[in-house]
N, C-alpha and C positions, 0 to 999 in steps of 0.2 A: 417343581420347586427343589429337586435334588441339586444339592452344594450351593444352593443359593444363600447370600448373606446379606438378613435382615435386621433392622433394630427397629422393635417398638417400644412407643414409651406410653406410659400410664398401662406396664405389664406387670403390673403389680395384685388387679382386680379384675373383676366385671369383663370389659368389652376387650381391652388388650391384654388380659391375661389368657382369654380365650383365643385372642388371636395367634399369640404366640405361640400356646399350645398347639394349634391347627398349621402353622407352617413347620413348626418342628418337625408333625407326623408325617408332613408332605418329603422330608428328608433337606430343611432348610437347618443354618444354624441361625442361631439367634441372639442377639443384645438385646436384654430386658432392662428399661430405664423403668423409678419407681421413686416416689419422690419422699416418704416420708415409712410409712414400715418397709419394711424386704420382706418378712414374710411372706406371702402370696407370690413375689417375684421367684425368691430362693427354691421354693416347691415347685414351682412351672420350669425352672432352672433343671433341675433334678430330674420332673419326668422326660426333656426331651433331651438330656445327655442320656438316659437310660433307653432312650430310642436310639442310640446310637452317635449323635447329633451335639455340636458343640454348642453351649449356653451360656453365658455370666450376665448377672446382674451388676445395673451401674445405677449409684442415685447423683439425684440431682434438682434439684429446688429449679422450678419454672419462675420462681417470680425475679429470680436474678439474673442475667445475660450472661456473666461470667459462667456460670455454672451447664448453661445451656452449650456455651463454646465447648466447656470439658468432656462433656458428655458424648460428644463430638468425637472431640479428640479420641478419648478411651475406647469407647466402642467402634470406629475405625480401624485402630490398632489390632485391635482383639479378634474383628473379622477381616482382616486385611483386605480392607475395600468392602464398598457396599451396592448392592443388588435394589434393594427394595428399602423405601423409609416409611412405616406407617405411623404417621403421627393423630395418636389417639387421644393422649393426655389433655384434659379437660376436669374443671372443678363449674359448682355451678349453687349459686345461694338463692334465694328469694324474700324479697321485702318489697312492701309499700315503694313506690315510686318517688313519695316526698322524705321517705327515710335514708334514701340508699347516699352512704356515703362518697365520695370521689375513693379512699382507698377501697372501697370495696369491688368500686367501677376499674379501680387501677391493676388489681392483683386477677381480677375475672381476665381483665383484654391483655395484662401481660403472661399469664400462663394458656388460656384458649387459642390468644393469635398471635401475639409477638413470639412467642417461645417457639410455635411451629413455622414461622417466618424464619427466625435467625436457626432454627437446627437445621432446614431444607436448604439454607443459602453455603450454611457448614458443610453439609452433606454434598451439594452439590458438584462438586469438583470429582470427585468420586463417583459419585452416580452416571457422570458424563464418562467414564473412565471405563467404565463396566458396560455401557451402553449396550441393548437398547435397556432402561432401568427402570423405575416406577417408582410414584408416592401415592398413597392412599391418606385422605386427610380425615379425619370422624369431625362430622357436623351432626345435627339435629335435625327431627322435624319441625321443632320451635323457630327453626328459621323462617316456618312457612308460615303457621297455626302460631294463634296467640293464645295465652295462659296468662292470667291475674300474677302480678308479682314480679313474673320472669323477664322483665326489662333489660335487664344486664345478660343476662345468659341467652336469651334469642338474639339480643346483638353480636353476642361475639357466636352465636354459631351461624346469622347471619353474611356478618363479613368474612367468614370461612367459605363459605358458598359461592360468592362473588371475587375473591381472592381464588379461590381453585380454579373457575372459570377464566379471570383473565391471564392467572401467571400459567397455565397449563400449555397457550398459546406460544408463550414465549421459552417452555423449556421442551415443550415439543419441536425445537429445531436443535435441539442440542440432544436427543435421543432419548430424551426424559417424558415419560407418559405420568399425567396428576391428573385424581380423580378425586371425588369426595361420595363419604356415603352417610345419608341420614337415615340415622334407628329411632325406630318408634321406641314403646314400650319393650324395654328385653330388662329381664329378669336380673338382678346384681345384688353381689351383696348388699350394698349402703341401701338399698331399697328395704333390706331384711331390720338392717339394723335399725334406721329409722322408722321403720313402722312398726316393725314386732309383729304380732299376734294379731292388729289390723291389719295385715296386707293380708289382704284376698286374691287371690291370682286368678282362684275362679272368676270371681264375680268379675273381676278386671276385664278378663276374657270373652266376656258379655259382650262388651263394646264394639271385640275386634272380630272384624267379619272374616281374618284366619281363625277365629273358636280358643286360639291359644295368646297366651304373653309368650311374643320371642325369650331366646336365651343367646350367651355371647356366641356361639360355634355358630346361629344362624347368620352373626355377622360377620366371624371369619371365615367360613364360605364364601362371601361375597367377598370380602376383603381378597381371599384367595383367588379369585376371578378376576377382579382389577387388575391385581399384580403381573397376572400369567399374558403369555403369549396369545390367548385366548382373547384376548380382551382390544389389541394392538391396534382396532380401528376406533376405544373409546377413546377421549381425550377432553379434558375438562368439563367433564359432566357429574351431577351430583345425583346418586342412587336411592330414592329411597327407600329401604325395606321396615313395615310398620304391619304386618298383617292386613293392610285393608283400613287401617286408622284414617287417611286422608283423602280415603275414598268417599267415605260417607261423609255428605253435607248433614250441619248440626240442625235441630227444631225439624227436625222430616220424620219422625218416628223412628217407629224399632224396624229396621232394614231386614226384617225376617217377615214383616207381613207383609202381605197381600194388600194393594193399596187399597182401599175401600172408594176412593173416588176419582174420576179420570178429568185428563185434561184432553181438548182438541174435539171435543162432542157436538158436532155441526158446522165442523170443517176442514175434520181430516176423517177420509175418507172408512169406514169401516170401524170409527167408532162410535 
């Protein structure tokens, strides 16, 4: 990743602040978009100029188009062309099905997909420029797995899934490689702040047949793998990394025991 120029957005927290962090180290510089504090951006800013490594934070409101264009603009400038665009930024509510308003439905699919649509089409002229280039888009596992409530936010990590899949066909003739990657449970602030003193990370860890709740570095690792030359034979495929979460099928017990009863007893052979 030396002198490579990156911009990700929602580098403000959680999964893209660790990202950014992770390409800084690799010797990337970076454009951190951040939509509403800077703090968390301005401090990821800080430690990867102190690597050596250029940084500036740009905000920018996803629910607007305009702002999405700017954002664009700025951070091109700033890195004079771009290498890699990982579009991370993502919000995500949950309500009742019969409660959920249209603006709630509007501001989810205009910040989750139209904003990573129209900054990739921004981007793109650039990216073709730099060729061969990369996008990394953050979906979910709620694209696959369903959850009570989460109606609105499995759809927009949904059509992130099927959007990466089919435009990845079409910018991989133009030297453009797009992938997607779904994270299980990983660890984030908003998790902290919302739960408090409930959030058990042990007991969470129960479930997952890695023994741990990922953290964001296990996902900019992977992210860092998409990007790289490493990677140059994937193309529109969606990653999931979740510890082992969508491995285990639900109502089948605890995946630690020993089964107590078999199947195929009088017709597969040697049982």
């Amino acid at each position: 990743m030396q002198n490579k120029r990156v911009l990700v957005t929602g580098a403000g927290t959680g999964i893209g602040r660790g990202v950014a962090l992770e390409f800084g180290r690799e010797g990337a510089d970076v454009a951190l978009h951040y939509s509403h504090s800077d703090a968390g951006a301005k401090s990821a800013a800080d430690e990867i100029r102190a690597m050596g490594r250029n940084a500036e934070v740009f905000q920018a409101d996803f629910t607007t188009t305009h702002e999405v264009s700017r954002l664009a603009d700025e951070a091109l400038a700033f890195l004079g062309g771009l290498d890699i665009l990982i579009n991370n930024a993502g919000i995500t509510t949950n309500a009742p099905f019969g409660e959920i308003t249209m603006e709630q439905w509007d501001v989810l699919y205009h910040v989750n997909v139209r904003a990573a649509m129209l900054l990739t089409q921004k981007c793109m002229p650039a990216l073709v420029e730099s060729k061969p280039s990369s996008i990394v888009n953050l979906t979910s596992v709620h694209a696959y797995h369903g959850m009570t409530e989460h109606s609105i936010y499995a759809g927009t990590k949904g059509a992130i899934v099927a959007y990466t899949r089919e435009l990845a066909i079409e910018l991989a003739q133009k030297g453009i490689r797009l992938n997607a990657i779904a994270p299980g449970w990983i660890a984030v602030e908003n998790h902290f702040a919302m739960f408090g003193e409930d959030l058990d990370l042990e007991a969470a860890a129960y479930n997952i047949p890695a023994g741990f709740v990922g953290e964001p570095r296990d996902v900019a690792r992977l992210a860092m793998f998409l990007a790289s030359d490493d990677a140059r034979y994937i193309v529109g495929q969606t990653i999931v990394i979740d510890g082992g979460q969508m491995s285990v099928m639900p109502n089948t017990g605890d995946f630690r025991q020993v089964r107590e009863w078999t199947f195929g007893k009088g017709y597969v052979p040697g049982i």
